[in-house]
N, C-alpha and C positions, 0 to 999 in steps of 0.2 A: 504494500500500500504506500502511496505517497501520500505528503502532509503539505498542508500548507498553513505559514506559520504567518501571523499578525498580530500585535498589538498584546504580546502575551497568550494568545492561541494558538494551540496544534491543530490543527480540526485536518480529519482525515479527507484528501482530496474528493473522492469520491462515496459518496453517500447514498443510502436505500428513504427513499421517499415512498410512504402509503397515502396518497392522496388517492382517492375515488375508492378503495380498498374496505370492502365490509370487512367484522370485526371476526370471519369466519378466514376468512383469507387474508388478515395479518397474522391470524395464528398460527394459520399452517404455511406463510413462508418464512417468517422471521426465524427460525430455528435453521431452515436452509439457508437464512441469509448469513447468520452467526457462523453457522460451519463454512461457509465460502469464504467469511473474515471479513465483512463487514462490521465497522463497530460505529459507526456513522447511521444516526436515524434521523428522518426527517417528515414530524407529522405536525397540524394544527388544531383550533380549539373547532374550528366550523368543518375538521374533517369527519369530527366524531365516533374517531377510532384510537384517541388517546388513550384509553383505557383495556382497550385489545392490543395496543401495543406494551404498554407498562407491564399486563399479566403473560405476555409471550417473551419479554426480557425476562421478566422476574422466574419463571419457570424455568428459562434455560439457563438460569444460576451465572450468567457472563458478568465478573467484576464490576459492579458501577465504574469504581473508578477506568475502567478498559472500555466504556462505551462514553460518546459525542451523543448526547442529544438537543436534538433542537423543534421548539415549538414555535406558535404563532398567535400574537394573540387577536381576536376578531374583534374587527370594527364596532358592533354592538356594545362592546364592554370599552369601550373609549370615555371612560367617564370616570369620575376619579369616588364613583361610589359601588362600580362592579368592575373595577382595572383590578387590582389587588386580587378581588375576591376569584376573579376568571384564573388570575394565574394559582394560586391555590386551590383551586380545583382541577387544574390542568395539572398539578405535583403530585398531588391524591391519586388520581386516574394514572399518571405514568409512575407509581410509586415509588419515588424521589423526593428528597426535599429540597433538591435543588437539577436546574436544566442549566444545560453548556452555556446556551445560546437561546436567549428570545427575543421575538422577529413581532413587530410590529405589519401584521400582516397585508394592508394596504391602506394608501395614506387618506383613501375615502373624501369626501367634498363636507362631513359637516362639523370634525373639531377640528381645530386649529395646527399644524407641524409642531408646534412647540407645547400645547398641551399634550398632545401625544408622547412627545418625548421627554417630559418632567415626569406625568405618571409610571412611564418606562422605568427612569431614572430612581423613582419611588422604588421598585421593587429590586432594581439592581441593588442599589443600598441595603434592603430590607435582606439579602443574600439569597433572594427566590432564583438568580441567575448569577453565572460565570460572567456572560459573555452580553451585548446587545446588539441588536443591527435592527434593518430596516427593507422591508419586500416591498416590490411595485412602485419605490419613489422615484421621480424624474430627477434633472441635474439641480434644481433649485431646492425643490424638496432633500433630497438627500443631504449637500449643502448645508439649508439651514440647519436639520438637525446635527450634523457633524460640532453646528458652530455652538448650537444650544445644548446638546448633552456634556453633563459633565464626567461621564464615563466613553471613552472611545467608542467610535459605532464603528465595530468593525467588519460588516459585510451589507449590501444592497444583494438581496435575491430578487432577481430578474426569468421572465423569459428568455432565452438565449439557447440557439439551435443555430444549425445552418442556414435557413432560410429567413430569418430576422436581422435586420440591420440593426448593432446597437451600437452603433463605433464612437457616438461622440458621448453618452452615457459610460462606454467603458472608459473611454479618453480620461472622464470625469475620475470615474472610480480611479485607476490605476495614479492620476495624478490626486489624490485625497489619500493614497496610505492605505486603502482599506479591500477588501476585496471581494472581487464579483463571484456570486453562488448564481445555478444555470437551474433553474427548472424549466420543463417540457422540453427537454433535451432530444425527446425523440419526435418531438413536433406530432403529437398525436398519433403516430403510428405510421410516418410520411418517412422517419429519416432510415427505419429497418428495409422499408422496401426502395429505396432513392437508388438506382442502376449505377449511378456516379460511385456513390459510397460501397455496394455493392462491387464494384471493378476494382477499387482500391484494396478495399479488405483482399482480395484476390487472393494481391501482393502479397499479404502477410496473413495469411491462410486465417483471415478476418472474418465476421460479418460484418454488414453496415452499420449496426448498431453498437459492436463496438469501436468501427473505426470515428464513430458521432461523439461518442462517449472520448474517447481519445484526442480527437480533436479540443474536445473543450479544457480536459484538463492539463493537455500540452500547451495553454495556451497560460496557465497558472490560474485557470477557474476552477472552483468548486464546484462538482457535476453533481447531479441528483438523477439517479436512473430508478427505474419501476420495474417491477414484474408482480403479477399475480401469483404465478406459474413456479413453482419451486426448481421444478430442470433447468430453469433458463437461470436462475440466480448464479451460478458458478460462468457462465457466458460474460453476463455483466460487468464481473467483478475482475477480467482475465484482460486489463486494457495494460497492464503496468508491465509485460513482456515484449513489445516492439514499439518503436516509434519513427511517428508519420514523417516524411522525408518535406522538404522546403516546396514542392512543387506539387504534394498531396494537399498541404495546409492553403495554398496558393487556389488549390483547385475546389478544395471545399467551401474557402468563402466566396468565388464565385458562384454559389448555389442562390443568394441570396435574393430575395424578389421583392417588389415593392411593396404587396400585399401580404408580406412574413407574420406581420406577428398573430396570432389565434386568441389571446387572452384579452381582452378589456371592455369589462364589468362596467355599464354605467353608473355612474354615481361612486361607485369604486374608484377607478383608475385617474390618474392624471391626464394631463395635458402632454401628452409622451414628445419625447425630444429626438424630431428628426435630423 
C-alpha cells in the first residue's frame, strides 16, 4: 500500500468507499476487503451504513489503531444544535470514539462556509476527530475554510475520474498544502468498460479499472474504489505492482469531455470552477 502523508496524516492512498452499499453487503465485503489489506474506509452519515460498517470492522477484530476511517457529516445537521450530536452518533454506529478524518460532506446553499467550519472545528477540539477536511467545495469555498479553520483542512474530496476536468480546482488544492481525495473514480461504471483504459491495462496485464485507479493515485491523489462483489476486492487493491508510463498518463487525461462530471445535487453543490 502507498501512503500519503499531510499535515500530520498517513492516510492510506487508496481506500474502500461503501457508498450506495446496503448494510447486507458491507458485511459480507468488508472482511474480503481486510484480507486484500485494505485498512482505509470510506463511509457517511446520509449513506446509512455507518453502523454495518462499525459491526463488520468490529467483528473482524482488525487493530483500531491499523484502520483510517473516515466519515461525513450531512448537511441537515449543519446547525450547531444536531452538528455534535450527528457526529456522536456517527462514533456509536462505527464503534469508535474517535474517526481519522471528518469531511464536511457538501458545502450546500443555506449555512454559511465559516459556520460550517467553527462547528467542524467544535468537535475536532472536542477529540471526536484526528483529522478535518472538506467534500464538494469549489476554489473559494475550500479557501475560505482553509483561512477560517483553526485546525488544518487537510483534504477536498472531489469527483475526479478520467472524464472530469478539475485542473484549476486541483491547481488550487496542490498549491494550499493539502490534498485531493477522488470519489466516483470509476465514473459510474464508464471507466471498467473505456476501450482506451482497456488497451492500456493490456500492457501491464491490467484491467481498466485498475489502470483508472492507478492513474489517480500516481498522480499523488487519494482514490476511493467500490465493489459490492467480494472476488473483485483483491483486483482493486493490486494497483501498487506497475506503473503507468509518461505517454499512458498523457493518454488518459485526454479522455476528458466537457460534459464529465455526473454528480451535482441542486441546492447541494456549488458554483463548480471551470
Amino acid at each position: 500500500m502507498q501512503f500519503v502523508k499531510t499535515h500530520g496524516a498517513t492516510i492510506p492512498a487508496l481506500g474502500f468507499g461503501v457508498f450506495r452499499m446496503s448494510d447486507a453487503e458491507v458485511e459480507r465485503v468488508i472482511p474480503a476487503a481486510l484480507e486484500a489489506g485494505f485498512r482505509h474506509f470510506d463511509t457517511a452519515q446520509i449513506y446509512q451504513n455507518e453502523a454495518a460498517l462499525g459491526k463488520a470492522l468490529q467483528t473482524a477484530g482488525v487493530a483500531r489503531d491499523d484502520l483510517f476511517l473516515t466519515t461525513k457529516v450531512w448537511v441537515d445537521n449543519y446547525d450547531i444544535s444536531r452538528f455534535a450530536a450527528s457526529v456522536d452518533e456517527s462514533l456509536d454506529k462505527l464503534k469508535t470514539d474517535q474517526v481519522d478524518l471528518l469531511l464536511l460532506h457538501w458545502p450546500a446553499d443555506q449555512v454559511p462556509v465559516a459556520a460550517q467550519v467553527d462547528m467542524l472545528n467544535a468537535v475536532k477540539e472536542a477529540g471526536k476527530t484526528k483529522f478535518i477536511g472538506v467534500s464538494n467545495y469549489n476554489i473559494a469555498q475550500m479557501q475560505e475554510a482553509m483561512t477560517r479553520s483553526a485546525a488544518p483542512i487537510i483534504t477536498n474530496q472531489v469527483e475526479l475520474h478520467p472524464y472530469i476536468s478539475q485542473n484549476k480546482l486541483l491547481a488550487a488544492i496542490n498549491d494550499s498544502d493539502i490534498v485531493a481525495s477522488a470519489y466516483y473514480s470509476m465514473a459510474d461504471g464508464a471507466v471498467p468498460q473505456d476501450q482506451l483504459l482497456q488497451q492500456i491495462g493490456v500492457k501491464y496485464d491490467k484491467s481498466a479499472a485498475q489502470v483508472g485507479l492507478r492513474w489517480l493515485v500516481q498522480q499523488g491523489y487519494i482514490a476511493l474504489s467500490k465493489t459490492a462483489n467480494p472476488a473483485r476486492v483483491a483486483e482493486n487493491i493490486a494497483i501498487f505492482d506497475f506503473a503507468l508510463d509518461a505517454s499512458d498518463m498523457t493518454a488518459i487525461a485526454g479522455l476528458v469531455r466537457p460534459n464529465g462530471r455526473l454528480v451535482s445535487p441542486e441546492g447541494l453543490a456549488p458554483i463548480w470552477d471551470v
